[in-house]
C-alpha positions as CSV (number, residue, x, y, z in Angstrom):
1,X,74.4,80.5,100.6
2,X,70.7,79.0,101.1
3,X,69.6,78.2,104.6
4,X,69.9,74.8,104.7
5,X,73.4,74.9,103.4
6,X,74.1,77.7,106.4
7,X,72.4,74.9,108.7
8,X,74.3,71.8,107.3
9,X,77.9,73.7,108.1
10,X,76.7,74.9,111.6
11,X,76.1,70.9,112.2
12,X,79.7,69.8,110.5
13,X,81.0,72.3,112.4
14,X,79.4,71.2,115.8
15,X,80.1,67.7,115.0
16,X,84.0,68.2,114.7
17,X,83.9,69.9,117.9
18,X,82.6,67.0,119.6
19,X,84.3,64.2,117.4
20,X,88.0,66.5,117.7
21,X,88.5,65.0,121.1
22,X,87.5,61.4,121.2
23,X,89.6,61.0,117.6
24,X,92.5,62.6,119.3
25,X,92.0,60.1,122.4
26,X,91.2,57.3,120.3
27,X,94.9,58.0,118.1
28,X,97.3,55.2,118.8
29,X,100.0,56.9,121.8
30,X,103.7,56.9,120.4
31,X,106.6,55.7,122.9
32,X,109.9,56.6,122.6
33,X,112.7,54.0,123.2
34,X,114.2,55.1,126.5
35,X,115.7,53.3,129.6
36,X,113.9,53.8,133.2
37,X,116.8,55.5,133.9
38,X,117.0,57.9,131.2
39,X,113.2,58.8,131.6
40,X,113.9,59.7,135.6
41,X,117.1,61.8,134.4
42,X,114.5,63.7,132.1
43,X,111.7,64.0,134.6
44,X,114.7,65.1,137.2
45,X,115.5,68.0,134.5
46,X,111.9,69.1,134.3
47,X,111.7,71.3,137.4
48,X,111.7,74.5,135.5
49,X,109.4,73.8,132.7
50,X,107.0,76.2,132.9
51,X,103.6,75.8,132.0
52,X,100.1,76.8,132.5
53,X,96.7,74.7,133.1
54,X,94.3,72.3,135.6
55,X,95.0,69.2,137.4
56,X,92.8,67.3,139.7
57,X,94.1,64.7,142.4
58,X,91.6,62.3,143.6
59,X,92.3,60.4,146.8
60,X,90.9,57.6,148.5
61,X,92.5,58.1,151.9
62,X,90.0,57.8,154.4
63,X,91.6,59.6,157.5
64,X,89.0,60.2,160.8
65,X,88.2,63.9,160.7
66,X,90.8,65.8,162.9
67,X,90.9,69.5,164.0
68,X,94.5,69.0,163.9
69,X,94.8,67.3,160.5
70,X,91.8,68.6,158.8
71,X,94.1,70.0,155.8
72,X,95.7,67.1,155.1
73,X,92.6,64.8,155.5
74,X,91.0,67.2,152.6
75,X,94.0,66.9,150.4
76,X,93.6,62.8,150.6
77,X,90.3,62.1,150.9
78,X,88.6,64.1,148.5
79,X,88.7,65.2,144.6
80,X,90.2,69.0,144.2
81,X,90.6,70.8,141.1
82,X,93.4,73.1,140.6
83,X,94.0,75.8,138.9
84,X,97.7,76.1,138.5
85,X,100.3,78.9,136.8
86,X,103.8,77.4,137.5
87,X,107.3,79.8,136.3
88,X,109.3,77.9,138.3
89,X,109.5,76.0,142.0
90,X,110.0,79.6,143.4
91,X,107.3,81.6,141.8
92,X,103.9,79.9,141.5
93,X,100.4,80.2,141.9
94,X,97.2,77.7,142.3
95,X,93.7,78.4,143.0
96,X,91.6,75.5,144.0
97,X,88.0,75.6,143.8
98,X,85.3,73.8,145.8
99,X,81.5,74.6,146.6
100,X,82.5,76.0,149.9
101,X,85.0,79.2,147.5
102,X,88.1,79.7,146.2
103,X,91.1,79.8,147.7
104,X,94.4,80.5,146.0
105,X,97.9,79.5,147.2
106,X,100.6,82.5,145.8
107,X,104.2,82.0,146.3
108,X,107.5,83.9,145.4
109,X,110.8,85.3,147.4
110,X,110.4,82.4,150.0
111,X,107.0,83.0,151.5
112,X,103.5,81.9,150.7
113,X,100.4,84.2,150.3
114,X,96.8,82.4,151.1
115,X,93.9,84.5,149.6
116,X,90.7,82.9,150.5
117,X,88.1,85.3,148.4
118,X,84.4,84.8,150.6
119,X,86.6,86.2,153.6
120,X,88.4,88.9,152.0
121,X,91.4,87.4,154.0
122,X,94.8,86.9,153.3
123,X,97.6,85.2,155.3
124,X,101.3,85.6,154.7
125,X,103.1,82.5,155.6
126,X,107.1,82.2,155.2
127,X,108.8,79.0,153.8
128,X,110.1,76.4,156.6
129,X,111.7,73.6,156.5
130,X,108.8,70.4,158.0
131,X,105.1,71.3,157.4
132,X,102.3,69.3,156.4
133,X,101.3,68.9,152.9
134,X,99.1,71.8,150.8
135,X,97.6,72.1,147.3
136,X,100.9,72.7,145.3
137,X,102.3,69.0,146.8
138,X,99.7,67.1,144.9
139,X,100.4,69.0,141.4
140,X,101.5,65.9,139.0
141,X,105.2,67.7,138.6
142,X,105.8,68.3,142.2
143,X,104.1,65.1,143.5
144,X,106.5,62.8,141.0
145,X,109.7,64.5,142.0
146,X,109.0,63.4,145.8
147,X,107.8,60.0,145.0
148,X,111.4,59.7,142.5
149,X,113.5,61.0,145.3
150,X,116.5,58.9,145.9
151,X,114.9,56.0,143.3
152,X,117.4,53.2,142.7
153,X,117.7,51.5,139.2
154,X,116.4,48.1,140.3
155,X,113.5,49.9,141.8
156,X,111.9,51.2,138.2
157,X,110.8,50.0,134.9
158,X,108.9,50.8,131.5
159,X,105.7,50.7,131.4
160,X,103.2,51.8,128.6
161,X,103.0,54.7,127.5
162,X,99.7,56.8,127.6
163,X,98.1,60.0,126.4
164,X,97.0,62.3,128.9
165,X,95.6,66.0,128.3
166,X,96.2,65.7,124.9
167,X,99.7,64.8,125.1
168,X,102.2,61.4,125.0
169,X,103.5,60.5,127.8
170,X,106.3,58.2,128.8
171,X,105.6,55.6,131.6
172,X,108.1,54.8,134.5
173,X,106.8,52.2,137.6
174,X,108.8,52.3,140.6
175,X,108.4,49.5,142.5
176,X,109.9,50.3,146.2
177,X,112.1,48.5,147.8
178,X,112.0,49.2,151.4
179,X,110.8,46.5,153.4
180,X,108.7,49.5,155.9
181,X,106.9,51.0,152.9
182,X,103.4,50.6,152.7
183,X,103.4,51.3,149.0
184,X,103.0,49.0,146.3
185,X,104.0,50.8,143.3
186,X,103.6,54.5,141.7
187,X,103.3,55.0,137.9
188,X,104.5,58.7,136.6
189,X,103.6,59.3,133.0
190,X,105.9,62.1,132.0
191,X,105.4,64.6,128.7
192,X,107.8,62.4,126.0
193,X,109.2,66.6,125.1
194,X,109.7,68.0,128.1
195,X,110.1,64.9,131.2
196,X,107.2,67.3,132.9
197,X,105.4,64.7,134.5
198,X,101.7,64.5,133.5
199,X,100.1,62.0,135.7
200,X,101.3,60.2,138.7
201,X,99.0,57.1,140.5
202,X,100.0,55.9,143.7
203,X,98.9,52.3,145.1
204,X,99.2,50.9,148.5
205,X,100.9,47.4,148.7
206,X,98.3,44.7,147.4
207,X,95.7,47.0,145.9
208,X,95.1,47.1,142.5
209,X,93.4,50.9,142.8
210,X,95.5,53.7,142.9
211,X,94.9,55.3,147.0
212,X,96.0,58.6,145.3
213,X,95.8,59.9,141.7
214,X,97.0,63.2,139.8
215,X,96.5,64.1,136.7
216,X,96.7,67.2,134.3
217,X,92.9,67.9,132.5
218,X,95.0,71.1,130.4
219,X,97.9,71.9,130.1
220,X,100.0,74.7,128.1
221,X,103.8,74.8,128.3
222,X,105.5,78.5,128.5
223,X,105.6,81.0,131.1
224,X,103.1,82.5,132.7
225,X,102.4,86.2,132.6
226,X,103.2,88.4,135.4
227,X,99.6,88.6,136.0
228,X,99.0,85.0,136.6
229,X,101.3,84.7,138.9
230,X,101.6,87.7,141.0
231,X,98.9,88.8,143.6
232,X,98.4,92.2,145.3
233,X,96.0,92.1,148.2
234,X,92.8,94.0,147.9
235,X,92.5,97.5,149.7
236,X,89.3,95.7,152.3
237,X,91.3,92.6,152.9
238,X,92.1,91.4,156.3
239,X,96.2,90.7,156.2
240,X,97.3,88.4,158.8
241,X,101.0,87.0,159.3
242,X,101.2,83.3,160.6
243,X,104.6,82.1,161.7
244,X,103.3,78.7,162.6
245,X,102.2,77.6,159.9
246,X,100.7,74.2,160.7
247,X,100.9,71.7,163.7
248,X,104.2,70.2,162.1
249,X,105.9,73.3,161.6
250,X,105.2,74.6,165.3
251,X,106.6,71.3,166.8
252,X,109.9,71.4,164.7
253,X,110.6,75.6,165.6
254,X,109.0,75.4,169.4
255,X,109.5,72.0,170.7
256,X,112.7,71.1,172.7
257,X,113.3,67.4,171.7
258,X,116.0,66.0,169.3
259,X,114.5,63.7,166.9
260,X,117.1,60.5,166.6
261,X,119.4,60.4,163.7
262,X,117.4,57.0,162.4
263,X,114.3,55.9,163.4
264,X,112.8,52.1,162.6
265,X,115.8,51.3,160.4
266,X,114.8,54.5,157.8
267,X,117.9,57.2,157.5
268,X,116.9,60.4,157.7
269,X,115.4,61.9,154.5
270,X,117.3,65.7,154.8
271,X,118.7,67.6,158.1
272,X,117.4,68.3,160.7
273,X,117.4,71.8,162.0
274,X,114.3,71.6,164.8
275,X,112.8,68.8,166.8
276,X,110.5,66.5,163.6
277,X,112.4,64.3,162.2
278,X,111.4,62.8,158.6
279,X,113.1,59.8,157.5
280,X,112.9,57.7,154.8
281,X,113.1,58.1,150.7
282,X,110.9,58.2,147.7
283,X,107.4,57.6,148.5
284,X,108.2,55.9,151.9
285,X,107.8,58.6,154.5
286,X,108.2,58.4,158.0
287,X,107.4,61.4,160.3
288,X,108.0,62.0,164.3
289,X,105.8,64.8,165.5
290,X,106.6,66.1,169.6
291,X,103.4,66.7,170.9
292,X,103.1,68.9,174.0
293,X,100.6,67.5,176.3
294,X,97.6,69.4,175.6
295,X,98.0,69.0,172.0
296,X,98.6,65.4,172.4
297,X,95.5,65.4,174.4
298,X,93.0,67.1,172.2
299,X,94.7,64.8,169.3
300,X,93.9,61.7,171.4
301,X,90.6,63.1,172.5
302,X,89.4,63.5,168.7
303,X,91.2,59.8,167.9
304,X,89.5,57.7,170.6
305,X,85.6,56.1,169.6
306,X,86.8,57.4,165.7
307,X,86.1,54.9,163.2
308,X,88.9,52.7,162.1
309,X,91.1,53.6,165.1
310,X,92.8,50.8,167.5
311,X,94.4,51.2,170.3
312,X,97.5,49.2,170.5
313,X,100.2,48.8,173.2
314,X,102.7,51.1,171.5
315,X,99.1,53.8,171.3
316,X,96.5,55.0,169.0
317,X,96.8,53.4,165.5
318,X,95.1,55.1,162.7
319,X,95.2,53.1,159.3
320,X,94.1,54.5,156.4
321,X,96.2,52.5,153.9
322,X,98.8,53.3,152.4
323,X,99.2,56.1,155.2
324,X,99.3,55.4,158.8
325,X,99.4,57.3,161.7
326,X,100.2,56.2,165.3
327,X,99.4,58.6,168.5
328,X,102.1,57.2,171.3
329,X,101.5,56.4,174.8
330,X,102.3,59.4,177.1
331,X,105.6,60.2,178.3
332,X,106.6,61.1,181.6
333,X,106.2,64.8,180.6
334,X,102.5,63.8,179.4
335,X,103.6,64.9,175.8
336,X,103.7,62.2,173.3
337,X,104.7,61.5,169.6
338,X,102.8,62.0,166.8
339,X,103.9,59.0,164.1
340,X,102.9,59.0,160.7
341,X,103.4,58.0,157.1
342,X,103.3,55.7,154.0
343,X,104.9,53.2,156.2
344,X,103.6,49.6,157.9
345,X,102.3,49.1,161.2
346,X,105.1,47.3,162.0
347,X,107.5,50.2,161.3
348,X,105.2,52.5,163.7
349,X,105.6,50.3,166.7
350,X,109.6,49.5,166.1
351,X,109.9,53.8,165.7
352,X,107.4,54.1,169.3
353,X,109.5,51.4,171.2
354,X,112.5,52.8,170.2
355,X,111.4,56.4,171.0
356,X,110.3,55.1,174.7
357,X,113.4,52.7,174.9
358,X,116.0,55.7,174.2
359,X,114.2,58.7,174.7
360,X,116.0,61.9,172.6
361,X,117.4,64.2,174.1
362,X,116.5,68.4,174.5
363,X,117.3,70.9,172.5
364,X,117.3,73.8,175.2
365,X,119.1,73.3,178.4
């Protein structure tokens, strides 16, 4: 072979690398003739697909910067990429990196491992039942099978279909129906083979831009190895165990309150077993956080002079729509509660004048 014919395959070659993509985008995306219903009774089966590959969630959800909330403020406010190797709900691992490192979220036998790499660290923390949200939550396939929780059939439709990494998926809208939601709509796009849903986009009521989006960029369905998905910490890590968790999780174990069986008109959204009480269904979430009084303080303290917070009768209102959060006046104890969630404004003053108007009771004598 001459030179020049060497040359002109390395540039065919080249060019199908780049054109492979674009022509596969550019294919016209094939639908598949299935009710709403029947595409959320696939997606509903899809827990245990297993799968391999990168998402990023993009959110728009401009919370004021809070020691106590900082986690959560990342997750919504930011773009994170994600590395993820999922065998099923129980045995999981992602690894998110940003400019600041890596940190990797392990899970298996009910307990979570965090191994942040620049500090050699890792933190063992055990499953419980209320916490705030982490990395694995935003995943496309765990994020859609919240937002579909306890869907009714009036509430979704067809929509679309569309092709996302590299694959057809099958669009379902569901349009809530809960007069206290502060969400508009959220579109899932689930794998037309499998129901493993591929995208999900989540819009607050009246906007026409998605607050939250999360997508697969790769994907590869079968298990992960053993590899993947396992983690053994490194000989010159520091191991620390934290039974905590987050500020959530401490209220609901330590606090001594009894969160009421329905709070502004939402039932509850599972048991309760500690002193938070999340009510609501789907992607309308309601949360009631017991402060103690020094937390409640430093809370307030970082809240007041923040942009975009109000103080209202009822407390300190934080809107970052389609999440709200709503810090309450004091009780006579000086703690207060911590309200948030994809709910209105008005549904976080009727939950605050309810809690002041028929305060719960203790847990503890």
């Amino acid at each position: 072979m001459t030179a020049a014919r060497r040359w002109w395959c390395v540039g065919i070659a080249v060019l199908l690398l780049v054109a492979t993509p674009m022509l596969v985008r550019a294919l016209p995306v094939s639908d598949q003739d299935v009710t709403a219903r029947g595409l959320l009774h696939l997606v509903e089966t899809s827990r245990d697909v297993s799968f391999s590959g990168g998402t990023e969630s993009v959110g728009t959800v401009g919370l004021p910067a809070n020691d106590e909330l900082s986690s959560l403020t990342d997750l919504l406010s930011d773009t994170n990429r994600v590395r993820v190797w999922w065998r099923n709900p129980d045995v999981w691992r992602v690894a998110t990196v940003r400019p600041t490192g890596e940190t990797d979220l392990v899970h298996r036998r009910g307990r979570m491992f965090r191994w942040v790499f620049e500090s050699r660290s890792v933190t063992v923390i055990p499953d419980v039942p209320v916490r705030l949200p982490n990395t694995a939550d935003l995943l496309p396939n765990e994020l859609a099978r919240r937002m579909l929780e306890g869907a009714a059939p009036a509430e979704l439709t067809r929509v679309p279909s569309r092709r996302v990494a590299g694959r057809d998926a099958l669009g379902l809208r569901l349009t809530p129906a809960d007069r206290q939601s502060a969400i508009g709509r959220v579109d899932v796009y689930a794998d037309r083979s499998t129901g493993l849903p591929l995208r999900v986009d989540l819009y607050a009521r009246g906007s026409r831009t998605p607050a939250l989006t999360s997508r697969f960029i790769d994907l590869s369905l079968g298990s992960p190895s053993s590899h993947d998905v396992g983690f053994r910490a490194p000989r010159d890590a520091n191991v620390q165990y934290d039974e905590v968790v987050d500020l959530a999780a401490a209220a609901d174990r330590f606090a001594a309150r009894i969160p009421p069986r329905t709070l502004a008109g939402l039932e509850p959204r599972q048991t309760f077993r500690g002193s938070v009480g999340v009510y609501g269904r789907g992607p309308t979430v309601l949360i009631a956080v017991p402060l103690w009084s020094r937390t409640a303080d430093r809370v307030r303290e970082n809240l007041r002079g923040a942009p975009g917070v109000r103080s209202l009768h009822e407390g300190l209102l934080v809107a970052a729509p389609p999440l709200r959060m709503l810090l309450a006046q004091p009780e006579p104890n000086n703690g207060s509660w911590l309200l948030a969630g994809t709910v209105t404004q008005q549904a976080l003053v009727d939950a605050a004048n309810q809690l002041n108007d028929h305060r719960p009771g203790l847990r503890f004598p």
